[in-house]
C-alpha positions in Angstrom: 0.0 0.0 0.0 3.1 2.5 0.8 3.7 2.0 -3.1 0.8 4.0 -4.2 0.4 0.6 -7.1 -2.7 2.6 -8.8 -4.4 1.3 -12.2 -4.5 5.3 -13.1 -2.6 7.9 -11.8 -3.0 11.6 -11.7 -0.3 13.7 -10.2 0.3 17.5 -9.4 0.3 18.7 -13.0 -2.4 16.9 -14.5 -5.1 19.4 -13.9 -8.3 19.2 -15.4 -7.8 15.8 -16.5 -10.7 13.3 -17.5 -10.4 9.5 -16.5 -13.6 8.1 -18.4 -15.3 5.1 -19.5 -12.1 3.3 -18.0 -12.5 -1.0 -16.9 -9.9 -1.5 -14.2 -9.8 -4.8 -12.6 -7.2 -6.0 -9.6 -5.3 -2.9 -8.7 -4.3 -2.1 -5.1 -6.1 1.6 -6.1 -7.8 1.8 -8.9 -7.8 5.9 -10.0 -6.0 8.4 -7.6 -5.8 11.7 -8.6 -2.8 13.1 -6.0 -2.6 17.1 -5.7 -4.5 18.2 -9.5 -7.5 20.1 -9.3 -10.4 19.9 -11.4 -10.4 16.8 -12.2 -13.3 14.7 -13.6 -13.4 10.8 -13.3 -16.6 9.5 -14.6 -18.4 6.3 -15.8 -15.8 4.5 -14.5 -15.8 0.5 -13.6 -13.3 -0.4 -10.9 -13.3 -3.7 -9.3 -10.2 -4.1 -6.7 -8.2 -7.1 -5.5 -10.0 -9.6 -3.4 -7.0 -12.4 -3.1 -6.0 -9.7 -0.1 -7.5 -9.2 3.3 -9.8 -6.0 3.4 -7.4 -4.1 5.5 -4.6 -4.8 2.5 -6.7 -3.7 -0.1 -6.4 -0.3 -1.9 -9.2 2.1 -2.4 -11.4 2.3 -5.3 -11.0 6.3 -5.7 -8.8 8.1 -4.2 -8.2 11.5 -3.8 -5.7 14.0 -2.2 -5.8 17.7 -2.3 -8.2 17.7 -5.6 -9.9 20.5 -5.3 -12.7 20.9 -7.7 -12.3 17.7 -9.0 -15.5 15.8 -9.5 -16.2 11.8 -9.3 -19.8 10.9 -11.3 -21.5 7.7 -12.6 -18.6 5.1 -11.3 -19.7 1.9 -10.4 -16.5 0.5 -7.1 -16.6 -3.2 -6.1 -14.5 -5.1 -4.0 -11.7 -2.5 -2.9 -11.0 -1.0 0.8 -13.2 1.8 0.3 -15.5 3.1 -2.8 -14.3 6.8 -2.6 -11.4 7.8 0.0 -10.6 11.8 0.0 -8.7 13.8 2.3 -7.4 17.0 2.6 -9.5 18.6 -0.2 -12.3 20.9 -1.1 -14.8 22.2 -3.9 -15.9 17.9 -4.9 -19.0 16.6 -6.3 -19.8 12.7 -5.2 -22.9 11.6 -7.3 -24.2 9.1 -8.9 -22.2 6.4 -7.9 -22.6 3.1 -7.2 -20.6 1.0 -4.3 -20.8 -2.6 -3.5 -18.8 -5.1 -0.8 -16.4 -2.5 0.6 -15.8 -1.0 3.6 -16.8 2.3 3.2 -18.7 3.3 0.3 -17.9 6.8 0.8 -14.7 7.8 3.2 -14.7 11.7 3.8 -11.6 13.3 5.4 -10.7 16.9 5.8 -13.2 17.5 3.1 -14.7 21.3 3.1 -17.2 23.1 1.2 -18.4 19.6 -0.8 -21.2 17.4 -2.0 -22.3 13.8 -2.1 -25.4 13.4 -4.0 -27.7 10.3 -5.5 -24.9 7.6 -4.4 -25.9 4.2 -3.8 -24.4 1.8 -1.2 -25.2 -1.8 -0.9 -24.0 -4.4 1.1 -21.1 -2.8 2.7 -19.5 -2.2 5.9 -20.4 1.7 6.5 -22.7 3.4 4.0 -21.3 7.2 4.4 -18.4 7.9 7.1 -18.4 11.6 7.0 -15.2 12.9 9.5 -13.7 15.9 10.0 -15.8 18.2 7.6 -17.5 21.2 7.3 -20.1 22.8 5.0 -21.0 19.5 3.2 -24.4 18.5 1.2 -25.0 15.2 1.5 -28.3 14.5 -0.5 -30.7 11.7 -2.4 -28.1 9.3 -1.3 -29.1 5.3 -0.6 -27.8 2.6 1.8 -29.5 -0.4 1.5 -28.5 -3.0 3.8 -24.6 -1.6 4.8 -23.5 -3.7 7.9 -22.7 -1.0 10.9 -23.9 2.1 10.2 -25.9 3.6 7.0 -24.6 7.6 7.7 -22.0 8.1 10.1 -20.7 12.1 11.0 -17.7 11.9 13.4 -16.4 15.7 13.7 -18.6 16.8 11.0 -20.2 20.5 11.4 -22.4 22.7 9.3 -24.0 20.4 6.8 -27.1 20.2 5.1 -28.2 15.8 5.0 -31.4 15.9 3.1 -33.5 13.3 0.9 -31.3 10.5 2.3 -32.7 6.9 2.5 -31.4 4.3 4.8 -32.4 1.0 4.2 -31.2 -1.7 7.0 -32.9 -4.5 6.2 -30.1 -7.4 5.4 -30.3 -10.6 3.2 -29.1 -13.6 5.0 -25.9 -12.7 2.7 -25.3 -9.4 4.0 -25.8 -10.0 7.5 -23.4 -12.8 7.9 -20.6 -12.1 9.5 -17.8 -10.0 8.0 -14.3 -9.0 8.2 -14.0 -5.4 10.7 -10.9 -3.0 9.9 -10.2 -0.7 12.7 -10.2 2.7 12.2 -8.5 5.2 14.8 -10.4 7.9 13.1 -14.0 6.3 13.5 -15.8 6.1 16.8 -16.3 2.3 17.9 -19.4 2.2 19.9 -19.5 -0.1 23.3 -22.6 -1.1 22.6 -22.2 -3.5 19.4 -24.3 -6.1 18.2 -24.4 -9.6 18.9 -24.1 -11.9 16.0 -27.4 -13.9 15.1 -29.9 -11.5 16.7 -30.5 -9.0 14.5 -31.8 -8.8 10.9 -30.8 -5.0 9.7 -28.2 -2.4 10.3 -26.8 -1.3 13.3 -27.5 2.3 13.4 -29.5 3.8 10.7 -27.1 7.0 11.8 -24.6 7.4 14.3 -24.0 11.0 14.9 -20.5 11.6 17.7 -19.4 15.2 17.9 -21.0 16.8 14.5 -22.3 20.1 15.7 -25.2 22.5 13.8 -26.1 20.1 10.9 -29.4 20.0 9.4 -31.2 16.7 8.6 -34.4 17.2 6.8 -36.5 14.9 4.1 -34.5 12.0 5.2 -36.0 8.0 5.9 -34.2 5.5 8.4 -36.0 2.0 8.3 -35.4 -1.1 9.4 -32.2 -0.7 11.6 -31.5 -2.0 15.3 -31.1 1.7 16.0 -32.4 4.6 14.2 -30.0 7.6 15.4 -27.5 7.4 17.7 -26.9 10.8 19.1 -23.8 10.7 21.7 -20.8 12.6 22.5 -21.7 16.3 22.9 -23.2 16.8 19.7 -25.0 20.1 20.0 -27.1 22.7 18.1 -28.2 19.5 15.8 -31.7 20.2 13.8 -34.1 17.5 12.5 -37.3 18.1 11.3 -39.3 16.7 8.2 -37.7 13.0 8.6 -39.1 9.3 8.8 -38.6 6.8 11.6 -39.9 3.6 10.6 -39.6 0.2 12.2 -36.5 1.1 13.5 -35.9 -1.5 16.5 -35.0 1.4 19.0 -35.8 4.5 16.8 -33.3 6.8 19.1 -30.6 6.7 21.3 -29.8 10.0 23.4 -27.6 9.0 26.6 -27.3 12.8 27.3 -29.4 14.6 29.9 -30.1 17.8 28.3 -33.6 18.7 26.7 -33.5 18.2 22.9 -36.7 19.3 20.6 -36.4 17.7 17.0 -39.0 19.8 15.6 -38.9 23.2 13.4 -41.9 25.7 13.2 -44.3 23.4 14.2 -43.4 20.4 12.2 -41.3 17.6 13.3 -40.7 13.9 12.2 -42.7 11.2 11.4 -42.3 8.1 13.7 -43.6 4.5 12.6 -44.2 3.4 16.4 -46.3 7.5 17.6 -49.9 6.0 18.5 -51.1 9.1 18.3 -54.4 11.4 17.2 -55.3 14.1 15.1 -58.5 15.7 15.4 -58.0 18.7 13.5 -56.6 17.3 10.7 -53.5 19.8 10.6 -51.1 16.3 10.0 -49.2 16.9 13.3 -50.1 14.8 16.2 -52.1 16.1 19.4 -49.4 15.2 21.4 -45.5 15.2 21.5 -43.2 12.0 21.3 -40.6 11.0 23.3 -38.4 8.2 22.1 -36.8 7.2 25.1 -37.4 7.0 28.6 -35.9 6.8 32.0 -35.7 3.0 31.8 -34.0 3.0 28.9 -31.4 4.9 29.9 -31.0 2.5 32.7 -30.8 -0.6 30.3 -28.3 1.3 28.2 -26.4 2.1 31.3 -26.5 -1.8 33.2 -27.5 -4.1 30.5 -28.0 -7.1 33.0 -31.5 -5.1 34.0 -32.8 -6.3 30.7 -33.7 -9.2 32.7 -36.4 -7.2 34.6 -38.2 -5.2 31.1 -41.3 -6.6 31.8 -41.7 -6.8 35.6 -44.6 -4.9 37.2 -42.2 -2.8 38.6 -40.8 -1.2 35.8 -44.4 -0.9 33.6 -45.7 1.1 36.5 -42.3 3.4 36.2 -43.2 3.8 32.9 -46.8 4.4 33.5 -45.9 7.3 35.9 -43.6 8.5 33.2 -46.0 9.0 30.5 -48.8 10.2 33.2 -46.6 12.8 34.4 -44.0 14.1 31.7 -42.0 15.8 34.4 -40.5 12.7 35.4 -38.3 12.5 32.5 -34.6 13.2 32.9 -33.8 14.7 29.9 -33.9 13.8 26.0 -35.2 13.8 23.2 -38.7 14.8 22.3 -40.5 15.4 19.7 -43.0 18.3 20.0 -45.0 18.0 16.6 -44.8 14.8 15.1 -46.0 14.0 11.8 -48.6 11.8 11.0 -47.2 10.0 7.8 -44.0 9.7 6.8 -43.0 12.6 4.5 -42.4 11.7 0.2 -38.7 10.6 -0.5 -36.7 12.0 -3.6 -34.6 9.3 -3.4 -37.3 6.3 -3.2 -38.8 8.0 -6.0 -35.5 7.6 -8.0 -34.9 4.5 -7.3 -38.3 3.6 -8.4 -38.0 5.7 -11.5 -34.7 3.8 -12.6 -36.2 0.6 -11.9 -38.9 1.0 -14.2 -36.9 1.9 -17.2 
């Protein structure tokens, strides 16, 4: 890997160079533009090296310092990660398509850039957005990534919209796979056991990104919808769908979080609630979590004790008197159905051509 081997490489004087309609097969990495700026790769087909341990592999993109540069309409199998970048700024990520990697998309030290109308499948980590500001990330698709669908680690100041996060698994996706540590992504204490679970991890897991904005975006079918830890503040999220998400949020802070905007808030598959005037808000708020869960998430032995008489009446109380709750999430307007979906609509639009 310290070689750089690459099927196609791009140094510091090749800018505005196009690397299209190329059909590279077993490189380490398979394009790397290194230091040239306005780049475009596109339509692309890079499958990488599987006679070598994941953590051997190279990545299917690469890029260093390419500002401007813009990587469209490449299909990425079987590499490290689909897109690596680092150190950069200015790039459009779209239309893409990534398949049995480890990260489809690998975003470091990235500023002032967009990932748009991707699609993951199958793969370790959908989106692993770290250490950047002022991104788009928008109409993008994970369907069925292992660990986590979106993850922001560090990430501030970005506008997630239209996303859809599939974790429902195939028996061939959730069997078990090879995990390469990363020093730069946060491992969670709280990982899955193997055998007891049928979809992603975390639709989202969300550790120190400050002031982003997630609107328009669906999270189905995942052990956990969003996992919001780590100090993570000034975090808006309105306009979204929760839907048969196993635990639709995970908040193990103690301050007061309202994920709703001007009156509208999110639409939640497991909100029994009413609407009487019709207005497509519910009567009353939603709260995700409660005081019990905390305490399973804290001693997990307690589990043992879910559905002893003692615990139903603490959450009877709970809901009877809302001033009992220690903090959280809460949802002050939920939605009533689950808002339209650009990039379900997409998907279904490609499909039937």
């Amino acid at each position: 890997m310290s070689e750089q081997n690459t099927g196609i490489f791009l140094g510091k004087e090749a800018h505005r160079g196009v690397i299209e309609g190329n059909r590279l097969r077993d490189n380490l990495i398979g394009i790397y533009v290194w230091g040239a700026h306005d780049v475009m790769v596109q339509r692309n087909d890079v499958i990488g090296r599987t006679d070598l341990r994941l953590s051997e592999r190279g990545n299917g993109i690469q890029l260093w310092n390419a500002p401007g540069t813009q990587v469209v309409d490449n299909n990425v199998q079987d590499g490290r990660d689909g897109i690596f970048t680092t150190t950069s700024k200015k790039n459009l990520f779209a239309r893409n398509r990534f398949e049995r990697v480890r990260f489809a998309v690998h975003y470091m030290y990235t500023n002032d850039s967009e990932v748009s109308d991707n699609v993951s499948v199958g793969n370790h980590v959908g989106y692993a957005i770290m250490y950047s500001n002022n991104l788009v990330i928008r109409n993008n698709r994970s369907q069925g990534d292992r660990e986590h669908g979106l993850l922001l680690n560090y990430a501030n100041s970005a506008l997630i919209e239209g996303n859809v996060i599939d974790g429902h698994l195939s028996p061939e996706q959730a069997a078990p796979v090879e995990v390469v540590a990363d020093k730069d992504m946060p491992v969670a204490t709280d990982g899955p056991v193997e055998g007891q679970r049928t979809g992603t991890w975390k639709c989202v897991f969300i550790y120190n990104a400050n002031k982003n904005r997630f609107t328009g975006n669906r999270f189905e079918g995942c052990e956990i919808g969003v996992h919001f830890t780590a100090g993570s503040e000034r975090n808006t999220l309105t306009s979204n769908a929760f839907i048969g998400n196993r635990t639709q949020v995970k908040y193990v802070g103690t301050r007061h979080l309202d994920w709703s905007e001007k009156g509208r808030g999110n639409y939640w598959s497991d909100n029994a609630a009413f609407d009487l005037n019709g207005d497509g808000v519910a009567d009353e708020a939603y709260r995700p979590n409660d005081v019990v869960d905390r305490v399973m998430w804290a001693y997990p032995a307690a589990k043992l004790l879910m559905n002893s008489p003692g615990v139903q009446v603490i959450r009877w109380a709970q809901k009877q008197f809302p001033a009992l709750h220690p903090g959280g999430v809460i949802d002050s307007a939920p939605l009533m159905s689950p808002p339209p979906s650009p990039a379900l609509r997409q998907t279904a639009e490609r499909n039937a051509q």
